[in-house]
N, C-alpha and C positions, 0 to 999 in steps of 0.2 A: 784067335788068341786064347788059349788056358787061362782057367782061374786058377790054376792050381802050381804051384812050386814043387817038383821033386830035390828030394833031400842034394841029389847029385847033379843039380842047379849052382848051388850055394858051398859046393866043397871047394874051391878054392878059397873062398872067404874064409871057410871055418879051418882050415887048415895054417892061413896067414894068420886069425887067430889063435890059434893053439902056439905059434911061434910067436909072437909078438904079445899075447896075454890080450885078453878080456880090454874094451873100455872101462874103466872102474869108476870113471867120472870122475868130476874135479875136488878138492878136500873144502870141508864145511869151517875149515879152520880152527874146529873142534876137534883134538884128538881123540878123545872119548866114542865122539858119532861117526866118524870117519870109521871106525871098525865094522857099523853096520848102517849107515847109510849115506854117501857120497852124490854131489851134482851133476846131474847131465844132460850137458844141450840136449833138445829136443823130447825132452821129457818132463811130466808134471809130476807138482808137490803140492801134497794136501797138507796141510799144518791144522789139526784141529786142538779141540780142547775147553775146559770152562771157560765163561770167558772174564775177563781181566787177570787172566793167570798167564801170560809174557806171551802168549806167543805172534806177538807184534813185532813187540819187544824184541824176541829173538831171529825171525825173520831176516830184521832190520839188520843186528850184527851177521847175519848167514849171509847178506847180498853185499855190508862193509866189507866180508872177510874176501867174497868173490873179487869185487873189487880191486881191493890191495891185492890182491895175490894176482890176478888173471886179468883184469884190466877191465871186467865183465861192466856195462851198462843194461840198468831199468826201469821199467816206468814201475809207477804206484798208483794205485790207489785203493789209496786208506784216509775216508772221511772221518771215521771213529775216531783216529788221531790226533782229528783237531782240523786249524786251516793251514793251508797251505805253508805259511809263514812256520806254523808250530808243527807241522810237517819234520819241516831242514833244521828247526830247529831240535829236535830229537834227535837226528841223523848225526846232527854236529856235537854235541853231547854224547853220542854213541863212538864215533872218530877220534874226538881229543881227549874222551874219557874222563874230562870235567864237567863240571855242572853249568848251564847257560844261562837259570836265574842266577838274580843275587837273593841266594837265601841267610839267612841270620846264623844257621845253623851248621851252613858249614862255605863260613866266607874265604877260606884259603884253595877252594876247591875252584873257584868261577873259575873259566875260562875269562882269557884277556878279550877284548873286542878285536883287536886285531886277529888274534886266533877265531873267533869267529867268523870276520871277512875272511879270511885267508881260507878256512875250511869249507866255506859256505861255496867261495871260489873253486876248490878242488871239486868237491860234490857235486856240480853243475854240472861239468863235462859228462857224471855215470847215473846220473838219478835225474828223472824226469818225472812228472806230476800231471794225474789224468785231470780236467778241469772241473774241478768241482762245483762251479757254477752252471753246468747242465746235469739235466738226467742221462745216467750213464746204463745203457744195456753193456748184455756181453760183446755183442755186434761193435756197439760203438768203442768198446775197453778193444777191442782184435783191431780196428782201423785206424786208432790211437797209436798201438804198437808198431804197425804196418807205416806209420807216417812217422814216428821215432828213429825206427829201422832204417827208413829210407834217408833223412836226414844226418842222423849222427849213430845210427847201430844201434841193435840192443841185443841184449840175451837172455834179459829175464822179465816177466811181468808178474809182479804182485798184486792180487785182489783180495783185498780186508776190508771189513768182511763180506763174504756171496752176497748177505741178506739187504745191504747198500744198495746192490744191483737192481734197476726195474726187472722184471720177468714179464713174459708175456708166453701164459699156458696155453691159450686159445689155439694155439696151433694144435696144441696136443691133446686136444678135446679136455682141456683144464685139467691132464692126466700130468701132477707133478712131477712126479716117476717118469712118465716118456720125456717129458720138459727137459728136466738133468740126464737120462741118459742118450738125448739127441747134442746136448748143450756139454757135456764132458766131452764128448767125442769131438765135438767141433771143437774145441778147446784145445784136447791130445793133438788130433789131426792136424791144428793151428802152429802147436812147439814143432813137431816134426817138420 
């Protein structure tokens, strides 16, 4: 068996592509970012940035807008967030577009309680929660997703933030560098 692909392997593919267009991936639900970058199965997304500057926060509305638009379910895990409880409820604040304390400042905004059950209800069926009561490797976040999949589907996995994650470098003679580029690839290799 060849390791190798000739180009004239792959020409009917590329030919049903040039008739049919490019996969472009699915819309961020932002017009704006949709013009240069779009979602797709089987592919990863890095969201960096300083941190407490949203990109949690926006994450969270990128996986709402999958959601609603395409049906898409994920797990999470994001401890910096909070617990689990304050998890869904960020999520459900991000859905109904009100606010889920009762703040003083702006009391016309709450969400009703019922709107909370009700949302909290919807969100169940597309958002799943890695357990934050264990130590969680990347192994264990991939076998999480693998038992999600198998139960109810999934299409996306969020990790906020890597540095939550245990590591174990010892493999890679404590070489961080070989660590992340054995551990991205099993990652990539993972969405594929």
């Amino acid at each position: 068996m060849s390791s190798y692909i000739r180009l004239t392997d792959v020409q009917d593919q590329v030919m049903t592509m040039y008739r049919e267009g490019r996969d472009r991936g699915e819309s961020t639900g932002f017009k704006t970012l949709d013009r240069f970058y779009r979602v797709k199965k089987g592919c990863t997304t890095y969201v960096t940035g300083t941190p407490g500057h949203g990109q949690t926060h926006f994450t969270f509305e990128l996986l709402l807008n999958l959601t609603q638009s395409k049906g898409w379910k994920h797990l999470l895990f994001t401890p910096e967030t909070g617990s689990d409880a304050e998890i869904v409820a960020t999520l459900t604040e991000k859905y109904t577009k009100k606010k889920f304390d009762d703040l003083p400042f702006h009391p016309t905004d709450r969400m009703t309680e019922r709107e909370a059950q009700i949302t909290t209800g919807y969100l169940s069926q597309a958002f799943f929660l890695c357990d934050q009561s264990q130590t969680m490797t990347v192994d264990k976040v991939l076998n999480t997703a693998l038992e999600v999949k198998k139960d109810h589907g999934l299409d996306t996995i969020m990790i906020d933030p890597w540095n939550e994650l245990s590591h174990d470098f010892s493999q890679n003679n404590g070489r961080e560098d070989k660590y992340l580029e054995y551990t991205l690839g099993k990652i990539r290799r993972f969405a594929r």
